[in-house]
N, C-alpha and C positions, 0 to 999 in steps of 0.2 A: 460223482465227485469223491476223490480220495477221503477224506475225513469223514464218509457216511455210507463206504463199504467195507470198514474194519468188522462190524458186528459176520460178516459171512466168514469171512475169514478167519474170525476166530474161532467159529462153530465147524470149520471145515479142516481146521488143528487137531479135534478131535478123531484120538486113535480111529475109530470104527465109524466116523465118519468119510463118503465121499461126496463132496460138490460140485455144482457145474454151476455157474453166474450167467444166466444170458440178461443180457443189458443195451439199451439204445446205446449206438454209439456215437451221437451227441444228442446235446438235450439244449433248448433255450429257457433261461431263465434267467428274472433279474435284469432284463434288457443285457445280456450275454448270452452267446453260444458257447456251450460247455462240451467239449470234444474227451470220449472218455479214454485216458493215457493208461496204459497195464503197469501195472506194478510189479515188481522185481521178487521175489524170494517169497511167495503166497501160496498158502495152501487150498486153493480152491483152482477151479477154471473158471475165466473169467469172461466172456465171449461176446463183441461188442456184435452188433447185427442191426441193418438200417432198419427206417420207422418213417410211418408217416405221423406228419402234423407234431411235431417236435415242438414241446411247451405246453401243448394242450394234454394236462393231465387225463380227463377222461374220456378224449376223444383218439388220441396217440395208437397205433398197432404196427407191430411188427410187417415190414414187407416183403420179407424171403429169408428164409435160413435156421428158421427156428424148430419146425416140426419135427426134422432128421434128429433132433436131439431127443425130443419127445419120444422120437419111437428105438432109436440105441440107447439111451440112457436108461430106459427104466427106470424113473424114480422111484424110491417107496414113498417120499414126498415132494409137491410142488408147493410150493410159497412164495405168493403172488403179493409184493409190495405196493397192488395197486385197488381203490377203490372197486367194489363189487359190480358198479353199475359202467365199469367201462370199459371199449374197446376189445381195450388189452384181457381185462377178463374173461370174454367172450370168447376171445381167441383162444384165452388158455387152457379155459373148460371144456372148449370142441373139441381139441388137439388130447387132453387129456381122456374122454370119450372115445376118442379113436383108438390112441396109440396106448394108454398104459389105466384103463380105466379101474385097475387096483390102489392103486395110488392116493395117498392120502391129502388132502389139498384144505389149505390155509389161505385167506386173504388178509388184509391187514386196512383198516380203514380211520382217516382224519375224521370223518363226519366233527363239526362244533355243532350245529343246528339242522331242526329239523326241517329244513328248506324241499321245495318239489323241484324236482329237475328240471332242467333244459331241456330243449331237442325233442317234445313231444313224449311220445308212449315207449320208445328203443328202449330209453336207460332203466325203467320201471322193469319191462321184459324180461332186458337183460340182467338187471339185479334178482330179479326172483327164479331164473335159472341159476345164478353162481347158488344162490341159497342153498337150493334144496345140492350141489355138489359139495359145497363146503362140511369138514368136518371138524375144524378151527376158525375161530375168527380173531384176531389181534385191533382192538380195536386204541387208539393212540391213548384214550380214557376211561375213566368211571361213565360221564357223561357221554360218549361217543356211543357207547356200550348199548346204554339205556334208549338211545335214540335209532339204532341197530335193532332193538326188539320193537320198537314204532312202527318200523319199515317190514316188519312180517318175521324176521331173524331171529329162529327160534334153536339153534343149535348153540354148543357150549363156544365158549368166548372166553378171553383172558388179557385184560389191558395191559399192552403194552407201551410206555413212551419213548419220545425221542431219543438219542441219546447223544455223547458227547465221545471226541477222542481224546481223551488224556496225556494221551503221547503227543501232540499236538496243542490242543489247548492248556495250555500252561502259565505261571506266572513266567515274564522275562523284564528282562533289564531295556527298555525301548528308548533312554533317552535322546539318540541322534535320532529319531524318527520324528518325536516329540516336539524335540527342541527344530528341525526342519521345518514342522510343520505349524511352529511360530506358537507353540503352547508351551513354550518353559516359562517355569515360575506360575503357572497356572493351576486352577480347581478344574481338573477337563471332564465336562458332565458328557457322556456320548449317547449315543442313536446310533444302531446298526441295521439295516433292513428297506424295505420297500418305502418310496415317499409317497404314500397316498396318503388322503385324506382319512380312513380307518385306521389308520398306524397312530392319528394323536398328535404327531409331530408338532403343529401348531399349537397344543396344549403347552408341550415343552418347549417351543419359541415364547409364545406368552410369560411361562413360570420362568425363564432366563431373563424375561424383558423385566420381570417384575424383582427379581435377585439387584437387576443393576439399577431399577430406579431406590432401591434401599439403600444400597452404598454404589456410589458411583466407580469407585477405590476398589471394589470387589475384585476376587482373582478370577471368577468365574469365565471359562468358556466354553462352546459348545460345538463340539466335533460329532459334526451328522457322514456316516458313511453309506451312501447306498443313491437310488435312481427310479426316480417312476415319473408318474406324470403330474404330478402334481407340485412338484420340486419347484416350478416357477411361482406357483401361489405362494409355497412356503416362504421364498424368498423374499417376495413381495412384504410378506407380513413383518420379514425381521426388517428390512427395510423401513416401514412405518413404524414399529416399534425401536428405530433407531438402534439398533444394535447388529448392524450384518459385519461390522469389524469385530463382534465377539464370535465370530460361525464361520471354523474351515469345516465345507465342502469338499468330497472324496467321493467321487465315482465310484461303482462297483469296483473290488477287486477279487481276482483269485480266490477261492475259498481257503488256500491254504496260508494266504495273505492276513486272514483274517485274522487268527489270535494276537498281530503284532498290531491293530490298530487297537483290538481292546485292552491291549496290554500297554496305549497311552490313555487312557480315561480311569478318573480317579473313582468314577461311579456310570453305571451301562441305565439307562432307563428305557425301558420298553413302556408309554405309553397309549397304548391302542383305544380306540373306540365302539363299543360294540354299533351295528348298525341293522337294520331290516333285517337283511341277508348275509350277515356274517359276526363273526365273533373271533377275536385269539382264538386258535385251536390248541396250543401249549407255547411258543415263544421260546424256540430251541437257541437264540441266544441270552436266553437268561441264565440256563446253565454253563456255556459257554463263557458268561461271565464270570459265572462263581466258581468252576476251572481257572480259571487267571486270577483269582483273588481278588476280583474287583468287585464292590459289594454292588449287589442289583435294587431298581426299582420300578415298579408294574403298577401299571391300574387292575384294578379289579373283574377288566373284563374277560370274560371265558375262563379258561384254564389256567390264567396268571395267577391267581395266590395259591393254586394249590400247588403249580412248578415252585412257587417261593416257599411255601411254607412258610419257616419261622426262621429262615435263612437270608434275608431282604425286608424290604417297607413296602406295603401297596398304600395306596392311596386311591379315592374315587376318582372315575373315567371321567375327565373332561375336568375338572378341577384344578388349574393351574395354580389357585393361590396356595390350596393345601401342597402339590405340587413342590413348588419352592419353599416353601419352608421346609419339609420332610429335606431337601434339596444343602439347605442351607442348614439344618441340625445335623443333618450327615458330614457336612464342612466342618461344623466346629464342633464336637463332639468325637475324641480320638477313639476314646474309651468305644463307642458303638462303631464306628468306624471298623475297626480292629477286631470286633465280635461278630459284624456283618462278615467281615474273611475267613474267620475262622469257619462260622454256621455253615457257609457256601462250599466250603472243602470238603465238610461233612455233609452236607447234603448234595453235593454232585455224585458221591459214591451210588446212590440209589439210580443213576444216569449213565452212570457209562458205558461203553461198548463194550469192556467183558463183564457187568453183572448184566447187560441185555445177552449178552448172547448166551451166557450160563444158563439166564433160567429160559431160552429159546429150546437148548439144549435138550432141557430135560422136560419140554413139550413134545417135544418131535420123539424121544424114547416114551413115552405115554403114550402119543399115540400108534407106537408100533408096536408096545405091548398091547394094547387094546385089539 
């Protein structure tokens, strides 16, 4: 997706760098298929090459075209944007054994918890061969980090998080978007992401149900963008809680679509739940919010207050009534209003694509000094 291969290409602008991008050339995601389009005037090669099992992160590999590069390119590094224990990095480690086993090799991993794998004993196997290869680890967090050395990963590491494009994610002017979409004159609370049950979502139908049984007169509405499986239950609930005339519904769009629906919502709320087997791993549109000026708010689960900082409001996971009010103090209060936007501009600088790729940069010269 264009807005989350800037960070290469900025590292690939560098004088005494050269790049090669090999990448699936489509990915499903989101209940979308994403077909990867090349971009115009880039300093890297960017090289699209089929795959099996498209969507499945750590099952997904390469099915032809990849090795020839391995063995003419010569890296002096590979950096592998994918979890240790999959496919792909099995793949990558063979190929790099083969063809260029000087070569310094980095993986980058989401891990939120410390969950045992799927699929039997493979992924085990095959994580503790990337190990002992790896001479970097990128792991998305502090906590990812710590859960990395759980799993036997005893070599140096350095968190890295998501980030954001800036040249894209930005404040804009949306009101024919807005006002189309029947929200003018409105408080537009939004949801951007997956409709599952772990997202919360029903936290923030409840905490909207509860805004309107306070003032009926209220301007509040509630623009959810995104699609999963759970999308009919949610509906159901605004339903009984009488309020599905205050909720326009929006299909996935485009990624690159995306800054203009956050750029109609007067506040972005990420409410997730942590559950058994998962937790927020960071909530990359909460920076994406605070690129647009829209002040954000998170529950406390995972990585959510530490992406917020002191930049946003969290509130406790599952908590609707704290929920709405934090909801409705953000309405009437300009003065915080105003200082949420500001905090967020300051605080996306630590996210964006060029301070990720700067201090990538000056990993990759460390480890070739070394």
């Amino acid at each position: 997706m264009k807005p989350y291969r800037r960070k290469f290409n900025l590292i690939a602008a560098k004088p005494d760098v050269t790049m090669r991008v090999l990448t699936p050339d489509r990915w499903y995601e989101s209940i979308q298929e994403i077909h990867f389009v090349p971009e115009a005037d880039i300093h890297c090669e960017e090289i699209p090459c089929p795959i099996r099992f498209s969507g499945y992160g750590s099952r997904f590999f390469y099915q032809r075209g990849i090795a020839q590069h391995f063995k003419d390119f010569q890296p002096d590094i590979i950096h592998l944007e994918e979890e240790a224990w999959s496919l792909n990095a099995l793949q990558t480690v063979r190929l790099k054994r083969k063809y260029c086993p000087n070569s310094c090799f980095i993986f980058r991993t989401s891990l939120s918890i410390p969950a045992k794998q799927r699929f039997g004993p493979l992924p085990v196997w095959i994580e503790r061969r990337v190990f002992r290869e790896t001479d970097m680890a990128f792991p998305l967090s502090e906590n990812a980090g710590e859960i990395l050395k759980q799993r036997g990963y005893d070599g140096a590491q350095i968190p890295f998080p998501n980030g954001v494009d800036v040249s894209l994610f930005q404040k804009h002017d949306m009101r024919e978007l807005k006002e189309s979409l029947g929200l003018k004159d409105s408080f537009v609370i939004g949801y951007l992401g997956r409709l599952l049950q772990m997202k919360g979502v029903d936290t923030l139908i409840d905490a909207v149900s509860m805004l309107t049984k306070m003032d009926p007169n209220c301007p509040f509405m509630l623009l959810i963008v995104g699609q999963g499986e759970d999308r009919d239950r949610f509906q159901e609930a605004a339903a009984a809680h009488q309020i599905s005339d205050r909720i326009v519904w929006i299909d996935v769009v485009p990624p690159e679509e995306v800054p203009n629906y956050i750029n109609c919502m007067d506040t972005l709320v990420l409410p997730s739940r942590t559950t058994a087997d998962w937790v927020e791993f960071f909530g990359r549109v909460l920076i994406e919010g605070m690129a647009c000026e829209v002040p954000v708010i998170g529950s406390n689960s995972g990585e959510i207050p530490h992406v917020i900082g002191d930049a946003g409001i969290v509130f406790p996971e599952g908590d609707a009534k704290t929920l709405a009010s934090k909801i409705d103090q953000l309405h009437n209060d300009q003065k915080l209003y105003h200082d949420l936007q500001r905090r967020g501009l300051q605080r996306v600088q630590d996210f964006t694509w060029e301070t990720i790729a700067e201090r990538t940069y000056r990993v990759y010269q460390h480890l070739l000094a070394e």
